[in-house]
N, C-alpha and C positions, 0 to 999 in steps of 0.2 A: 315124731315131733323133734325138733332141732330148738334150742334155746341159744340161740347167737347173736350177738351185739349189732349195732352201727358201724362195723369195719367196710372200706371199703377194698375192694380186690386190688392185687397190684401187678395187673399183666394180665398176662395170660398163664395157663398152670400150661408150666412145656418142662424142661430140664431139672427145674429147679425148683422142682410142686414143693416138695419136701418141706421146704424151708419159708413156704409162700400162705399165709393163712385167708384162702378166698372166705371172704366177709358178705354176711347178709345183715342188712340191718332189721330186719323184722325178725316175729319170733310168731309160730303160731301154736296157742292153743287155744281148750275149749271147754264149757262147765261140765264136768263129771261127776255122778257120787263114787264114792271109793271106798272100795272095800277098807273097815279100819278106820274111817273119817267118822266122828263123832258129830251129832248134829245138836248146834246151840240156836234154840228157836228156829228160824229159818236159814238160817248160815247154816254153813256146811266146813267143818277145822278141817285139814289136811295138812299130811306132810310131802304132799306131791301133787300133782296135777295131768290129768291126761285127757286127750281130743278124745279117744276110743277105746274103750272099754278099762279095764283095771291094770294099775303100773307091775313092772315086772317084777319090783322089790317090796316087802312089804315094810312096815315102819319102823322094826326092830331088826333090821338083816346087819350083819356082818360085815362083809366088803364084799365088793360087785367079784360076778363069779368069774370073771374073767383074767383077775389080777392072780399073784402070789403073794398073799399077805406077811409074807414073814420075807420076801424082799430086800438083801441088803440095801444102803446105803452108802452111796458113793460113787467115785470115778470122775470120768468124765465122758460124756458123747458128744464126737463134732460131725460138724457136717457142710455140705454147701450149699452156696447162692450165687447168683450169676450177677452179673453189675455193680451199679453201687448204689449210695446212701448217703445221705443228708441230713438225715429227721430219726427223728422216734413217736414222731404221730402220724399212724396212717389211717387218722379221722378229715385228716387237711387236705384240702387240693393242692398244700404248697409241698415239694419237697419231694424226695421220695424216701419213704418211711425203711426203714432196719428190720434184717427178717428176727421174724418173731418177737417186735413189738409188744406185743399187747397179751404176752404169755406171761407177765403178773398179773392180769385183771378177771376178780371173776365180780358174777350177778348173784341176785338171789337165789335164782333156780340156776337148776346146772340139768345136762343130759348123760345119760347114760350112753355105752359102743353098743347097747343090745337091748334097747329096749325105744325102740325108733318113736313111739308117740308119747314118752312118758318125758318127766321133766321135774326133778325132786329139790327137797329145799336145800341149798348151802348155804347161802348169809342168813337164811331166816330158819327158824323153827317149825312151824305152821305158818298157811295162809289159811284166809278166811274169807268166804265169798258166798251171796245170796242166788239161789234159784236163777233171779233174771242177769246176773251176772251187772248187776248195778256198779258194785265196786269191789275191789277185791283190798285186803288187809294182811300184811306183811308182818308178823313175827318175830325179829332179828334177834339173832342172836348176841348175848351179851358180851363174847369172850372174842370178838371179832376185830381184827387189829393191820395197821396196816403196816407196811414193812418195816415203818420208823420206829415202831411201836407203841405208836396212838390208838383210840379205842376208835373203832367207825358206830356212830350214830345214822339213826334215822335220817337226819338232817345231811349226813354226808348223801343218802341213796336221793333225797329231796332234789338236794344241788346238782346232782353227776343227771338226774334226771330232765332237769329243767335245761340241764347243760347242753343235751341232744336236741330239744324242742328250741335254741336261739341258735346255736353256734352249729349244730351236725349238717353235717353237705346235704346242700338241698333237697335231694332225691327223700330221702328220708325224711325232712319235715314238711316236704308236700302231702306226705303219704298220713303221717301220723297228725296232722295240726290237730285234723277234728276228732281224735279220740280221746283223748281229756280234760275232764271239764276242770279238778283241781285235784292238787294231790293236797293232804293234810298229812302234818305229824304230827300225831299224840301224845306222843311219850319218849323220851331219847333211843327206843326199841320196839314202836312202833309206827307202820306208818299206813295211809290207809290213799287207794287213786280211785276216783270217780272219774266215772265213763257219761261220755255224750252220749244221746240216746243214738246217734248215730252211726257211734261206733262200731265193727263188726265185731260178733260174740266169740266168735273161732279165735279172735287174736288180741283179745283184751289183757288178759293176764300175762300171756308172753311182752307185751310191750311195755308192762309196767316190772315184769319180775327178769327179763332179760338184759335190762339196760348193765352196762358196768359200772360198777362202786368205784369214787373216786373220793378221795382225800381234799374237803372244801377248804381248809385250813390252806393247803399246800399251793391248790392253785390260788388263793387270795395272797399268799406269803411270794408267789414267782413271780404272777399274771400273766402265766401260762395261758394259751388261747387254746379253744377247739379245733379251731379252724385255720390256726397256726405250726407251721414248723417248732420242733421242739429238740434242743441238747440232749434231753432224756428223757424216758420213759413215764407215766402220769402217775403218781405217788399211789399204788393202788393195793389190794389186802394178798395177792395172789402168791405160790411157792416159792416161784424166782425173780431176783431182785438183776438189773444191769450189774455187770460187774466191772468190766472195761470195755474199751472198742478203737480201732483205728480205722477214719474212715474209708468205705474203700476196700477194707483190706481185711476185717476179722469184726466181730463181735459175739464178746460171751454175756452169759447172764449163770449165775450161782443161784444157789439153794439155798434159800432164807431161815436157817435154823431155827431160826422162832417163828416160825411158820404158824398162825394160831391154830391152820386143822391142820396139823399133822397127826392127830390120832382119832380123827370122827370115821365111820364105817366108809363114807363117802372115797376117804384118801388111801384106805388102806391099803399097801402094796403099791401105791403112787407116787410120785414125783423122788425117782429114786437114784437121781442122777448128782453130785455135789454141782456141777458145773456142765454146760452145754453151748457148747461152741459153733461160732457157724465158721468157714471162710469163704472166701468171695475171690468169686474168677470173674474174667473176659469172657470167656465161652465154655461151652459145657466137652470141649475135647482138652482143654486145661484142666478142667476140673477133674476129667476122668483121669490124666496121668498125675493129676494130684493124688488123689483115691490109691492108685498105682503105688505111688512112694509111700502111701500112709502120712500123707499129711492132715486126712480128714479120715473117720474112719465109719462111717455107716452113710449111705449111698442110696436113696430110690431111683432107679433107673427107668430113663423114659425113651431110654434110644433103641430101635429091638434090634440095628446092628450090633453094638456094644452088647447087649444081650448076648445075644446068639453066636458073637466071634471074638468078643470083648474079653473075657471073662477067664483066661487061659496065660495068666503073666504069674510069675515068680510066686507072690502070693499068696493065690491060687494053688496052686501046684503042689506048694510048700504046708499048705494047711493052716496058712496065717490068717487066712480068710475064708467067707464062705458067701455062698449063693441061696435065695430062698424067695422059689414063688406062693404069693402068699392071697389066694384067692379074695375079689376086691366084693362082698354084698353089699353096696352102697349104690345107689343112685350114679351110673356112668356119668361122665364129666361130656358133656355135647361141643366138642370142640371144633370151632369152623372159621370160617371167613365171613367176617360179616359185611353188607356195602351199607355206606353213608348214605342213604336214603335221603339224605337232608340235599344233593349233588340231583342235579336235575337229571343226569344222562340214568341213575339207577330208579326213581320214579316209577318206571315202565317194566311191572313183571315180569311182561316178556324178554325186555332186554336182560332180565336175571337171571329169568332160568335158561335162556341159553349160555352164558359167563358160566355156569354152573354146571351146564354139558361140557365143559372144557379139561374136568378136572375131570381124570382116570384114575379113581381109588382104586381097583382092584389093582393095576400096572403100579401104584405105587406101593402097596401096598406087598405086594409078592418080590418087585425090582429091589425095593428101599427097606421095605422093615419086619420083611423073612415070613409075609404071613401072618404075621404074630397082631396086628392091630382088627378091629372090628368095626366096621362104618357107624356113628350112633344116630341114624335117621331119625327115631325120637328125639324129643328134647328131653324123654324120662327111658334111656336105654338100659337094658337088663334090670326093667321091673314090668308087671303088671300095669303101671301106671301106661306104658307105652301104647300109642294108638296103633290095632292092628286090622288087618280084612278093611270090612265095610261097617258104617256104623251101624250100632245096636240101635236098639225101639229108641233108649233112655237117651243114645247121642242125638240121634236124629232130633228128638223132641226140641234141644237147645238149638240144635243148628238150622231148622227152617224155616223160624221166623227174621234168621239173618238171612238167609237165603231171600225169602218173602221181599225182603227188604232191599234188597240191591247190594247186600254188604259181603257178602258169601255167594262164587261161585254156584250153581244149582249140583255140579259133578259130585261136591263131597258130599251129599247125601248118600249117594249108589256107588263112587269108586273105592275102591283101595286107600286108603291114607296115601297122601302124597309119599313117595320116596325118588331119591336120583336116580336117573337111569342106570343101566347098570352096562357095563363095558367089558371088554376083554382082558387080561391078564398078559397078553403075549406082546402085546406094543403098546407105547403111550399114548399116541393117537385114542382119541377116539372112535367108536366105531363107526360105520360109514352111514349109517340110519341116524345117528346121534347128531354127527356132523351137519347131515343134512337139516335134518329137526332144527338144531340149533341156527343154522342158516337163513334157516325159513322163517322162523321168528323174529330175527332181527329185521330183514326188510317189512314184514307185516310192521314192526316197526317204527321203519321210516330210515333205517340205518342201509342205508343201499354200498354195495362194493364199488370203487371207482377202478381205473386202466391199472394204478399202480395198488389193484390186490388190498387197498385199506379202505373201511367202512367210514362214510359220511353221511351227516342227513340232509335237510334239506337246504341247512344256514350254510354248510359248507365246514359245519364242527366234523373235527376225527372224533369216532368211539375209540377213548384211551383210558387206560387207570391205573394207578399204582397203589403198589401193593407197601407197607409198611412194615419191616419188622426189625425188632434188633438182634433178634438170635441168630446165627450163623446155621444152626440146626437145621432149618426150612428151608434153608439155600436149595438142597437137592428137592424138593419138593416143589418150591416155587417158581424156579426156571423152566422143567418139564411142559406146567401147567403154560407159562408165557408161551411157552413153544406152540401148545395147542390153540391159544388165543391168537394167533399171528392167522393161525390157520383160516380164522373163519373170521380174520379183517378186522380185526382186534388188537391195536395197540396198549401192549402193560411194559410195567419196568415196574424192578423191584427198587426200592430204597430202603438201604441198612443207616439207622440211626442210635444212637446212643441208648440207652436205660432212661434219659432224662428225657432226651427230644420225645421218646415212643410213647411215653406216658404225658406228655403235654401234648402232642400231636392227635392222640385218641380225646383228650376231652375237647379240642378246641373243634375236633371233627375235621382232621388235616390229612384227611384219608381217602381215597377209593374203598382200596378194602383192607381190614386190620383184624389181628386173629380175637378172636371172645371164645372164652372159657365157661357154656353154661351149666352151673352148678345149682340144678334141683334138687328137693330133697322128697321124703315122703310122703311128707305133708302140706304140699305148697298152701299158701296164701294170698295174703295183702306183697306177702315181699315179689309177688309176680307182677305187681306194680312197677315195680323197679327196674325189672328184668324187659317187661314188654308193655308196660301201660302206657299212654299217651302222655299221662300227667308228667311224668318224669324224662319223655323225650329230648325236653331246650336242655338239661344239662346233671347226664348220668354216668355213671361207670360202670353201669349194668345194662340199660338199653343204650350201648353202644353204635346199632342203627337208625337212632331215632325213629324205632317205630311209634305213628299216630295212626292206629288204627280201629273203627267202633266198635265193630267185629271183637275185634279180640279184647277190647273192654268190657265188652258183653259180656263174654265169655270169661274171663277172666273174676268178672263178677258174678259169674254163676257158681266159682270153685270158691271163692270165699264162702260164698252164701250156704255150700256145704256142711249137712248136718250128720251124717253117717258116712262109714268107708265106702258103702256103695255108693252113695250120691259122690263122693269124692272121686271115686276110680271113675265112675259116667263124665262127671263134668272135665275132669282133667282129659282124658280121652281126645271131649271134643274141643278141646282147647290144647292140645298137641296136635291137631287133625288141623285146627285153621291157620296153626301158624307154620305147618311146611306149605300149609298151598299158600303162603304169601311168600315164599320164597327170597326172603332177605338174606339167607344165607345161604354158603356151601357147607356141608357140613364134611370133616379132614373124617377125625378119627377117633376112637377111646378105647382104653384098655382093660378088659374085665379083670385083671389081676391085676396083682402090685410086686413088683419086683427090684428087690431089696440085696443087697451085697454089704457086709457089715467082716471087720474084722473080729477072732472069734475067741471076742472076750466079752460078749453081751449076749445077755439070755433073756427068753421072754415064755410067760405061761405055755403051756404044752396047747391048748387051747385058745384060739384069738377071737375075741368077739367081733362079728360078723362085718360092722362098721367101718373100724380102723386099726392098722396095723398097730399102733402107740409108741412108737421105740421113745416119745418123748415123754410120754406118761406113766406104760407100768413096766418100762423093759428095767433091765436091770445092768450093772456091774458086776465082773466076776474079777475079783483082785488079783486073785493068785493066777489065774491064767493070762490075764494082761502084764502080770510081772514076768510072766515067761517068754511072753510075745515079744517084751519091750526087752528081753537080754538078748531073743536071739537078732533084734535090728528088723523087726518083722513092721515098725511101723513108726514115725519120731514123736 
């Protein structure tokens, strides 16, 4: 279970993940008893909540086992981001929002790096919740304060709530309108949400204990918008406060000394940084010779040339620095091309999946990034969740009354999970069965080759598409792939646009094809709505293809409807199963590990939970070895 806000993503995660917080706005969980929960008549107290079976902590734990709780204090960690910045709200369609945002803001529940379906209390003490999961009641705690030093009331979580249901980007109050019927506050420290009966049970309490706490004083005192561009950050209770920023060009945020949890089990060993810096490049080959000089000093690397030949400068050499692969058990990042489905010429399957025989992973993959990347053909790669073979009894069952229906191919009953064909390594061409396949498809059709070797149909339109990015990184990837497109009577060109134009160009849908970052987690839900439902198609930053499909509404309604891990791993299955055979995308690449470069004056547990690496949560400062780094000119 993931407890995450209304953020919305900003890009694509390519260079500059690090510094990039891809935002879901839903949160899913579900009614548990729990070991340790006391029961009051038919309510059930808890100080956690979990979809599946019992939380990994129990109510009196220490600090999570991942951290070192005795952790100094201090320093500072910087890093980069690529582009620029406008804003401090990336809740807004306007602007584009400052990395790390929304790193003062928490919610009720929070998540643990190692305990994937659990979701424990921080603004509140207990919740409280009946059997049919009618409403759930919020606990808060008293001593909870926001960075000015006001106390947050009920009334604040009331407002920040209502705040998402008028003002939060669409996509998300399509999804949520009908799950609550009213929130009530009781008492300045309690507060209680009532559910529609409508509502799904799996994602009730997440939508009401995941929202972020905001300061109603503050936005009445600014008139601050949701939905607005904002100077600064939203007055909220979380560790780090803005500190300064020049647009463009840097922004830090410090360490709130009065931090009101800096001493609960939850924080122990955390937020142990005084100040965390980002800087901001043009491109990510800036950035690395910034890294280079030490002008930023910890690094997630996404390049695997840089990787693999990068990594041998001064630095390096000198023991100023260091290199650290750091195995990734998170839910792979399904990173591809997606086409604007809403463009008549992509409409037609077929014309997709041949565009999609065009691209040679494995030649780019061994040519461009040393071997080192892995194709994510799921949309849930390196898990169990990932559909594999042919379906089981349990998939079958959902998928053949779409089938029945007209809505679902009959093949994915009996075949394989869709995957891309697969190609040679020794040239970028494709191979010559692929070629062909791809060929054939297109005239099936309608897309016929004329004298001059370019594909028209029957009006006399060229099949042409451009491809949208702003990072330079792709260059080598996306040229190759034109080349192969020319091959088989396919006009592309690529357009390099700005940080501003790429991110306004993806919502207005000013694209052929433009990259998406899909970020599942373990326990998808309602936020698959988002990602692939129909409802959220006219204007999302998650179904970036405007998929409208019933099929996969279906289905997508059959993983909510999820009441056990098995019913979860079946339905999710067959709902990874129909959305490769709709073929809206090319799927590039993801990386099972995380590979990290950091100068070596940051330390982190000997053990990392399985999740995330943290350098922003539990890594730490080593004073005295950074004081040595900084005499011998190892970094500025």
């Amino acid at each position: 279970m993931q407890v995450q806000d209304c953020r919305r993503p900003m890009g694509q995660r390519g260079p500059s993940r690090q510094v990039f917080f891809a935002a879901a706005a839903i949160v899913a969980l579900t009614v548990a008893t729990l070991p340790g929960a006391k029961a009051a008549g038919d309510v059930t107290v808890s100080y956690g909540f979990s979809n599946f079976g019992a939380l990994k902590y129990p109510a009196d734990f220490d600090n999570l086992d991942y951290v070192n709780p005795d952790a100094p204090k201090g320093g500072e960690i910087s890093l980069w981001s690529q582009g620029s910045f406008d804003s401090f709200n990336q809740y807004a369609r306007d602007g584009v929002a400052a990395a790390l945002n929304t790193i003062g803001s928490e919610s009720m529940l929070t998540n643990t790096y190692d305990d994937p379906y659990g979701a424990y209390c921080l603004l509140c003490t207990t919740l409280e919740y009946p059997a049919d999961l009618s409403f759930v009641t919020f606990n808060l705690r008293d001593d909870v304060t926001f960075s000015d030093g006001t106390p947050m009331t009920a009334e604040d979580v009331a407002f920040s709530f209502n705040l998402f249901q008028t003002q939060g980007i669409s996509e998300y109050r399509r999804i949520v309108e009908g799950f609550i019927d009213r929130v009530e506050v009781e008492t300045p420290h309690r507060i209680t949400f009532y559910f529609k009966p409508e509502a799904s049970l799996r994602d009730r309490v997440g939508v009401a204990g995941g929202t972020p706490v905001f300061s109603k004083a503050w936005f009445e005192k600014t008139g601050a918008r949701l939905d607005k561009s904002t100077k600064e950050p939203f007055l909220s209770t979380g560790a780090y406060v803005l500190d300064s920023f020049d647009y463009n060009r840097r922004v830090v945020y410090k360490r709130n000394p009065d931090y009101w949890g800096n001493d609960i089990p939850l924080n122990r060993g955390r937020n142990n940084f005084d100040r965390i810096r980002v800087e901001y490049y043009g491109d990510s080959d800036a950035a690395f010779e910034g890294f280079k000089a030490g002008d930023y000093t910890f690094r997630t690397e996404t390049d695997p040339e840089n990787w693999s030949t990068g990594y041998n400068f001064d630095a390096i050499r000198k023991g100023w620095a260091r290199i650290e692969t750091i195995p990734d058990g998170n839910v792979g990042t399904h990173l591809s091309w997606v086409f604007n489905l809403d463009r008549p010429h992509w409409q037609d399957a077929r014309v997709r999946q041949a565009i999609g025989m065009a691209f040679n992973f494995p030649w780019s993959n061994q040519t461009l990034f040393h071997g080192l990347y892995s194709r994510p053909v799921s949309f849930w790669p390196n898990t169990d969740l990932a559909a594999t073979g042919t379906p089981t009894e349990g998939e079958v069952a959902l998928l053949k009354p779409l089938v029945d229906k007209g809505l679902l191919d009959a093949a994915i009953l009996t075949d394989d999970a869709a995957a891309p064909p697969e190609n040679a390594a020794a040239t970028n061409r494709p191979e010559r069965k692929n070629a062909r396949a791809a060929a054939a498809l297109l005239e099936e059709a309608g897309w016929k080759t004329g004298s001059d070797g370019i594909r028209r149909n029957d009006k006399g339109e060229v099949l042409s598409l451009t491809i949208i990015q702003y990072n330079p990184f792709y260059d080598k990837v996306v040229n190759p792939f034109i080349e192969n497109l020319k091959l088989i009577g396919v006009q592309a060109k690529l357009e390099r646009v700005d940080t501003a134009q790429y991110v306004e160009r993806r919502r207005k849908g000013d694209f052929d094809l433009a990259n998406q970052a899909f970020d599942m987690n373990f326990e998808p839900s309602i936020g698959l709505e988002q990602w692939f439902g129909s409802k959220t198609a006219d204007d999302s930053s998650r179904n970036l293809m405007r998929l409208r499909d019933p099929a996969v509404d279906a289905l997508i309604g059959d993983v909510i409807a999820a009441k056990t891990v098995q019913d979860l791993t079946t339905s999710v299955h067959a709902l990874d199963r129909a959305l490769r055979a709709k073929a809206f995308d090319i799927p590039l690449w993801y990386n099972p590990d995380n590979w990290v470069a950091y100068y070596d004056f940051y330390r982190h547990p000997d053990t990392l939970p399985p999740l995330q690496v943290g350098q922003l949560d539990f890594w730490w400062y080593d004073a005295d070895k950074a004081a040595e780094l900084k005499a011998a000119g190892a970094y500025n």
